[in-house]
Biopython code that builds the backbone (N, CA, C, O; Angstrom):
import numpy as np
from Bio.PDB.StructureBuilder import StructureBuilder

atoms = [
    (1, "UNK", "N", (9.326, 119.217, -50.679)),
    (1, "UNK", "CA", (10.393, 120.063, -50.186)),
    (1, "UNK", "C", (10.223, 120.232, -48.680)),
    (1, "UNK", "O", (9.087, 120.552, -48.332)),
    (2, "UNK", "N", (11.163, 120.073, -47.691)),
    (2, "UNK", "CA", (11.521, 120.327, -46.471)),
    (2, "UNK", "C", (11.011, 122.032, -46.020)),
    (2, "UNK", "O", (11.373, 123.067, -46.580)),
    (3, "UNK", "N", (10.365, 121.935, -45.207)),
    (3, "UNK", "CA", (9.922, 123.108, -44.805)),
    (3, "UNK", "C", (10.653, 123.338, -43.409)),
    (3, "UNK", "O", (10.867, 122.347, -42.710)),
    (4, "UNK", "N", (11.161, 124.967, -42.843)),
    (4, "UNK", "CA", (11.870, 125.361, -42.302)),
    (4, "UNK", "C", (11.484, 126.568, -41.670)),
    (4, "UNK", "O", (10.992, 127.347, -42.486)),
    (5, "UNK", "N", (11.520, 126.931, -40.709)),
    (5, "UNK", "CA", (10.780, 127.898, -40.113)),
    (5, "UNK", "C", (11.704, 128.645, -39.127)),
    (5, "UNK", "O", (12.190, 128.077, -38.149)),
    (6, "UNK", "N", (11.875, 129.644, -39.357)),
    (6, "UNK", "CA", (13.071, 130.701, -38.617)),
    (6, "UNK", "C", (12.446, 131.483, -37.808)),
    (6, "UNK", "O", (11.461, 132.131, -38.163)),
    (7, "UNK", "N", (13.035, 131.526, -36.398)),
    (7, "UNK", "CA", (12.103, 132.460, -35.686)),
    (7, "UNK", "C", (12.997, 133.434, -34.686)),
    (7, "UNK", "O", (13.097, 133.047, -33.522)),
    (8, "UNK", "N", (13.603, 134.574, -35.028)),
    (8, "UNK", "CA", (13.892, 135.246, -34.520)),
    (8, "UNK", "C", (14.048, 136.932, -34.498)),
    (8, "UNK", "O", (13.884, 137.493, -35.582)),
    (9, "UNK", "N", (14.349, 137.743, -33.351)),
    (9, "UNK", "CA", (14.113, 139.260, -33.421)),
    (9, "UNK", "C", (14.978, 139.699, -34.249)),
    (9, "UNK", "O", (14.534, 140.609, -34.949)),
    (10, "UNK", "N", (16.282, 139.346, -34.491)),
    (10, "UNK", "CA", (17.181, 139.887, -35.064)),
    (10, "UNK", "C", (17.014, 139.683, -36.451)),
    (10, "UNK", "O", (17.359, 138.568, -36.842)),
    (11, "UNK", "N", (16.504, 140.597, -37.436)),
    (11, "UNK", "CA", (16.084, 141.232, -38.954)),
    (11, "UNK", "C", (17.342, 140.358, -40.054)),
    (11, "UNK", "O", (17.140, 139.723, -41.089)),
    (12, "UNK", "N", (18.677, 140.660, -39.304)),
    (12, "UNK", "CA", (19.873, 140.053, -40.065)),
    (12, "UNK", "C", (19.889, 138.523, -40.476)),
    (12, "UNK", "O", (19.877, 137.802, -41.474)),
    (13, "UNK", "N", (19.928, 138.468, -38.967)),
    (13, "UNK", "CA", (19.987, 136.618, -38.646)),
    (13, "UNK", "C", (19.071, 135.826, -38.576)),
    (13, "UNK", "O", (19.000, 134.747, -37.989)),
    (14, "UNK", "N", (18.109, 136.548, -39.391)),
    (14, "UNK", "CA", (16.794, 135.763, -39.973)),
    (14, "UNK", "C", (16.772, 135.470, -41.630)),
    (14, "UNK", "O", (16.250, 134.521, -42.217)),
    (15, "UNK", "N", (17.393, 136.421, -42.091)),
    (15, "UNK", "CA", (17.908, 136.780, -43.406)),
    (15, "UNK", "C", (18.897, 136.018, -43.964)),
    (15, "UNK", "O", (18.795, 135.510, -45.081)),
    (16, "UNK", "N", (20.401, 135.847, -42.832)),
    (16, "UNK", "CA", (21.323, 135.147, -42.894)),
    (16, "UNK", "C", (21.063, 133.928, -43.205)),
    (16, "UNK", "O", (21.271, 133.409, -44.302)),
    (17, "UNK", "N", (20.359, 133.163, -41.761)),
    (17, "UNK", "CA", (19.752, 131.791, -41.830)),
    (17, "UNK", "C", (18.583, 131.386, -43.356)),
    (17, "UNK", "O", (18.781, 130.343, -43.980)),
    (18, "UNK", "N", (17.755, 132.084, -43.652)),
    (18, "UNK", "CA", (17.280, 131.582, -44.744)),
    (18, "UNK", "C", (17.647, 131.722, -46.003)),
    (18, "UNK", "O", (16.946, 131.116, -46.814)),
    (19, "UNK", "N", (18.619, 132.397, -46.456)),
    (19, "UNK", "CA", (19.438, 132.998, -47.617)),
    (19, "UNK", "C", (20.182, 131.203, -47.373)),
    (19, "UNK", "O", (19.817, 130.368, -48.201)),
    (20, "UNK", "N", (20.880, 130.879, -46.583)),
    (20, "UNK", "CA", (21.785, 129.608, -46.784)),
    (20, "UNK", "C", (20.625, 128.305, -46.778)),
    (20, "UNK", "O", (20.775, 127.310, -47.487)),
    (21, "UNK", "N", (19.382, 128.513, -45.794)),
    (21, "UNK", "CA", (18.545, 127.037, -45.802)),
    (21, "UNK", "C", (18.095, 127.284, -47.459)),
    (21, "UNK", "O", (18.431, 126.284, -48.094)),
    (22, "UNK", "N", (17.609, 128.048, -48.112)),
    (22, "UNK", "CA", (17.128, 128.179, -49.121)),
    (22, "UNK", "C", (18.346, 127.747, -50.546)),
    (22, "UNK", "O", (18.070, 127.041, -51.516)),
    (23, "UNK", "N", (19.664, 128.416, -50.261)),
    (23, "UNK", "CA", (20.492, 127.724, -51.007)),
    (23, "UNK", "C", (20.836, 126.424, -50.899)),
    (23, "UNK", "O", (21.724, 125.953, -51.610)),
    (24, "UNK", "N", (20.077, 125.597, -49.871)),
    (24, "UNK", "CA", (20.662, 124.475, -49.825)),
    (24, "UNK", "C", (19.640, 123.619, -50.330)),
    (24, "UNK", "O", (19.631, 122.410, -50.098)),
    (25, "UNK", "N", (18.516, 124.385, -51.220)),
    (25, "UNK", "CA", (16.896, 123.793, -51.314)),
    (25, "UNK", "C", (15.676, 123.588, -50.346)),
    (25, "UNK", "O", (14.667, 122.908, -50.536)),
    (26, "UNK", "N", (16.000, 124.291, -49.342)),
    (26, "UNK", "CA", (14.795, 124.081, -48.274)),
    (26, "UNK", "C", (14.005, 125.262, -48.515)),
    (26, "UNK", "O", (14.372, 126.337, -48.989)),
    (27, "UNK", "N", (12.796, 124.880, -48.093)),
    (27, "UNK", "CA", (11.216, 126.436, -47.940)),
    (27, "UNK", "C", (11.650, 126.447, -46.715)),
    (27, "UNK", "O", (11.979, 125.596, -45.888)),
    (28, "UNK", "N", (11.576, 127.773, -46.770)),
    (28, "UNK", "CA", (12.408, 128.803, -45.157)),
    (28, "UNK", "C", (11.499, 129.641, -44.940)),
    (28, "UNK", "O", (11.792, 130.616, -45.633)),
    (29, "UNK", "N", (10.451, 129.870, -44.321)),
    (29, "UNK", "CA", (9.725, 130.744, -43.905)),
    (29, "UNK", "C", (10.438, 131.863, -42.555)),
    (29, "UNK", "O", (11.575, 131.566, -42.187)),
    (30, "UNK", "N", (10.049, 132.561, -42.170)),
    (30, "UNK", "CA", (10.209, 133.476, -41.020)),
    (30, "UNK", "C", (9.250, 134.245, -40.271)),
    (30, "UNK", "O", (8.177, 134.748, -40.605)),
    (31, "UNK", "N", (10.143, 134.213, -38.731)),
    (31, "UNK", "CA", (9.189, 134.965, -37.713)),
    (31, "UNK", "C", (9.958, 136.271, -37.148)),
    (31, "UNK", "O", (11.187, 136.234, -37.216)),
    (32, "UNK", "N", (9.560, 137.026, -36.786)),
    (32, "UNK", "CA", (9.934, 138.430, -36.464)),
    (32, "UNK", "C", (10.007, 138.007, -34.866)),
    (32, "UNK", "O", (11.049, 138.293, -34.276)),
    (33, "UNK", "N", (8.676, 137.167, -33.948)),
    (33, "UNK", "CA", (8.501, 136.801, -33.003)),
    (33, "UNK", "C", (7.711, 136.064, -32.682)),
    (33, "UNK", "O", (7.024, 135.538, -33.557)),
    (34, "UNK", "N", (7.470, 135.692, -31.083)),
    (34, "UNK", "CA", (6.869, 134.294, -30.726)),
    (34, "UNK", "C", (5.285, 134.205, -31.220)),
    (34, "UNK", "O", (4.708, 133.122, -31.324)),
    (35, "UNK", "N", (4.689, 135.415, -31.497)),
    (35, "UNK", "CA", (3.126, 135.348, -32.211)),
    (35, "UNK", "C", (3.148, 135.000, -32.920)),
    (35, "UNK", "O", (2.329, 134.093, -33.070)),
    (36, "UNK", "N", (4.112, 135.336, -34.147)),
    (36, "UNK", "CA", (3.977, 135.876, -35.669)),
    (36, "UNK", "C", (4.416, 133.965, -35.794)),
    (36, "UNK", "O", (3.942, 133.424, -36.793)),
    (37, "UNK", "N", (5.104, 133.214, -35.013)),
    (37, "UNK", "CA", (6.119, 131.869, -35.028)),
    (37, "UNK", "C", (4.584, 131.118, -34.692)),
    (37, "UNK", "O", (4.031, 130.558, -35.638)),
    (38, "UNK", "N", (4.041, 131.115, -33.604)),
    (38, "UNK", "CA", (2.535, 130.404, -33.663)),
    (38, "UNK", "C", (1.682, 130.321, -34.436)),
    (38, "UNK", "O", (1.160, 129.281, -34.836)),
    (39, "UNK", "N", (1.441, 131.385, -34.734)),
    (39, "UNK", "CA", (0.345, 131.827, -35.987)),
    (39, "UNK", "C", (0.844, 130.998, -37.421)),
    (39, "UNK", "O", (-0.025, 130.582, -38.187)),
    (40, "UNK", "N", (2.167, 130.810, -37.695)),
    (40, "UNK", "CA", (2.666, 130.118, -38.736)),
    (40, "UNK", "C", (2.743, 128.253, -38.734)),
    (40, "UNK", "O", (2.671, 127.470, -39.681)),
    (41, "UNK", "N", (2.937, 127.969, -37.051)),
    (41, "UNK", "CA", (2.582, 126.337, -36.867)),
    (41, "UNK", "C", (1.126, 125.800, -36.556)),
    (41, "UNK", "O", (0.789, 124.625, -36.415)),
    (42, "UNK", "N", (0.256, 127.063, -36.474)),
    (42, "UNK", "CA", (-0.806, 126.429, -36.316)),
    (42, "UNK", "C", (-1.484, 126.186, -37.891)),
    (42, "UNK", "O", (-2.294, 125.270, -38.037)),
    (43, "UNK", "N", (-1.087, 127.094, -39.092)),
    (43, "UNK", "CA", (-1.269, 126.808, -40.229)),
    (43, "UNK", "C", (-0.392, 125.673, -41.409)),
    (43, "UNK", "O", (-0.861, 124.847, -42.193)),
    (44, "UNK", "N", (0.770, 125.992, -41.174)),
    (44, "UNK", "CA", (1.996, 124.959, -41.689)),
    (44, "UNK", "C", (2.296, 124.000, -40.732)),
    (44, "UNK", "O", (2.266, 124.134, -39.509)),
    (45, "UNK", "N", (2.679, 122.719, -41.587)),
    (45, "UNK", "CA", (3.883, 121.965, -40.813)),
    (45, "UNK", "C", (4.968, 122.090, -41.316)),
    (45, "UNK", "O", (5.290, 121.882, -42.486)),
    (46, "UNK", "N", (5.478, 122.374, -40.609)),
    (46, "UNK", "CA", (7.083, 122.745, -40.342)),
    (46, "UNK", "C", (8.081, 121.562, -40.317)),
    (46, "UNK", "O", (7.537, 120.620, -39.742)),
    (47, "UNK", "N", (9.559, 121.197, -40.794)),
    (47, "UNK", "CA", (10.394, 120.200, -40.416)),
    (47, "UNK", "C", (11.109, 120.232, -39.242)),
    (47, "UNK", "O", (11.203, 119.470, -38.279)),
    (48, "UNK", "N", (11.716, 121.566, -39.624)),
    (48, "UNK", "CA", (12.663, 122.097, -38.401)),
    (48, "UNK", "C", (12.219, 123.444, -38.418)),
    (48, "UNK", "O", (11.935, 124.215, -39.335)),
    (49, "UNK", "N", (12.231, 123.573, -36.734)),
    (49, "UNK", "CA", (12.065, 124.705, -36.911)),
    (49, "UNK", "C", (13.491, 126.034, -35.521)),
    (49, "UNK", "O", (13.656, 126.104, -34.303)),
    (50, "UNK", "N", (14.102, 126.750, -36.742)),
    (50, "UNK", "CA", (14.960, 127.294, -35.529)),
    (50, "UNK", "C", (14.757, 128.632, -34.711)),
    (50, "UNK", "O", (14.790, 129.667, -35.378)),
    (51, "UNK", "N", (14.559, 128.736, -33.406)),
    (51, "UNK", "CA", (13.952, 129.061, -32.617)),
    (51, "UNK", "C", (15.013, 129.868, -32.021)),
    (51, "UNK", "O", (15.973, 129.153, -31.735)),
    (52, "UNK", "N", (15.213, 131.280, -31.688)),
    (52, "UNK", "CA", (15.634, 131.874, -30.844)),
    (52, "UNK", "C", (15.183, 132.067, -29.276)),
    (52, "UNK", "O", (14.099, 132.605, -29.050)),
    (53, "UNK", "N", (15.864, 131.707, -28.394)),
    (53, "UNK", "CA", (14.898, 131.477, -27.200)),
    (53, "UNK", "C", (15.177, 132.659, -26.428)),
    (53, "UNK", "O", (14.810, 132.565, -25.257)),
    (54, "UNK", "N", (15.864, 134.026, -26.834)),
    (54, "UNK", "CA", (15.920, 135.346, -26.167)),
    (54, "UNK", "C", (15.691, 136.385, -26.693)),
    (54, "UNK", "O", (16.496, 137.316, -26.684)),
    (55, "UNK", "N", (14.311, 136.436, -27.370)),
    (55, "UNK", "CA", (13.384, 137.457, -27.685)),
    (55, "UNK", "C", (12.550, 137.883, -26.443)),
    (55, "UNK", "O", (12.143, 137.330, -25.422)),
    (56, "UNK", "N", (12.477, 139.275, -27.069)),
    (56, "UNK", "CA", (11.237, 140.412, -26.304)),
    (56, "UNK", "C", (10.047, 139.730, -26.413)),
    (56, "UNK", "O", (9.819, 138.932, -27.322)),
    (57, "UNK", "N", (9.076, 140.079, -25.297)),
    (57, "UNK", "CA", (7.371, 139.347, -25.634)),
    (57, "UNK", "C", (7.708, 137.722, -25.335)),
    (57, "UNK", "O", (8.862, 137.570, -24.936)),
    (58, "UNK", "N", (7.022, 136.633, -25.437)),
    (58, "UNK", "CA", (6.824, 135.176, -26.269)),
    (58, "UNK", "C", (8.691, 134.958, -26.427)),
    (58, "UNK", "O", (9.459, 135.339, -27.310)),
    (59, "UNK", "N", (8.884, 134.342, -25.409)),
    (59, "UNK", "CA", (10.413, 133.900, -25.333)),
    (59, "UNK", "C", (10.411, 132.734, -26.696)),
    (59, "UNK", "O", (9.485, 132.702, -27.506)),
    (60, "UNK", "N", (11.666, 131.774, -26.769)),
    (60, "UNK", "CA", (11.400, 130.812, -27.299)),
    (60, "UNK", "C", (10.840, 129.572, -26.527)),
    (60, "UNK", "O", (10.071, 128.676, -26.874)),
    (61, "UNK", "N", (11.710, 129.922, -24.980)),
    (61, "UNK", "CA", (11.494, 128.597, -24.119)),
    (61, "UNK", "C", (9.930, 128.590, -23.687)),
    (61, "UNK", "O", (9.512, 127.620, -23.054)),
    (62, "UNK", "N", (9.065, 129.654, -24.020)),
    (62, "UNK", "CA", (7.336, 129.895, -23.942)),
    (62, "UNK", "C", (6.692, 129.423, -25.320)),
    (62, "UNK", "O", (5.609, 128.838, -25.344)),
    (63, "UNK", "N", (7.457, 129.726, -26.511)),
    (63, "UNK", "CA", (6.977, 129.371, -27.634)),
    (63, "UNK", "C", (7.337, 127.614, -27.490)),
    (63, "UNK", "O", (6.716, 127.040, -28.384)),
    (64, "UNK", "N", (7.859, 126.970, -26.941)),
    (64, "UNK", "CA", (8.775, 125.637, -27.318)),
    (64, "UNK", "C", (7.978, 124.810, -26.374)),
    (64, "UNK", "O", (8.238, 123.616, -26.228)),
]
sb = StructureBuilder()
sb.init_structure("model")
sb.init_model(0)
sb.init_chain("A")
sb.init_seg("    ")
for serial, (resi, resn, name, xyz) in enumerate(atoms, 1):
    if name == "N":
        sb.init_residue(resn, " ", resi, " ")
    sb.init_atom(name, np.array(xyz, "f"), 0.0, 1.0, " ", f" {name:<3s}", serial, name[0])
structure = sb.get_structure()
């Protein structure tokens, strides 16, 4: 199974996004932010991973 990795501040549109990757059969993991998003690629590999690049702390374009 395709692994998927969501990384953003917004609680909704983290929810949104993996509620549909998951209906479509993908493992959708999630990040709250750019730590919590590292801490998860240094343990998993990931396929795609979607990245918000205008978070508080650990931007995306710092995480990327």
């Amino acid at each position: 199974m395709q692994k998927i990795l969501v990384v953003d501040d917004d609680a909704h549109l983290r929810t949104v996004v993996k509620t549909y990757a998951e209906t479509d059969g993908f493992e959708c993991l999630v990040a709250e932010d750019g730590n919590a998003a590292l801490d998860l690629t240094e343990r998993i590999e990931f396929d795609l991973i979607v990245l918000d690049v205008m978070m508080p702390g650990r931007d995306g374009f710092e995480i990327l």
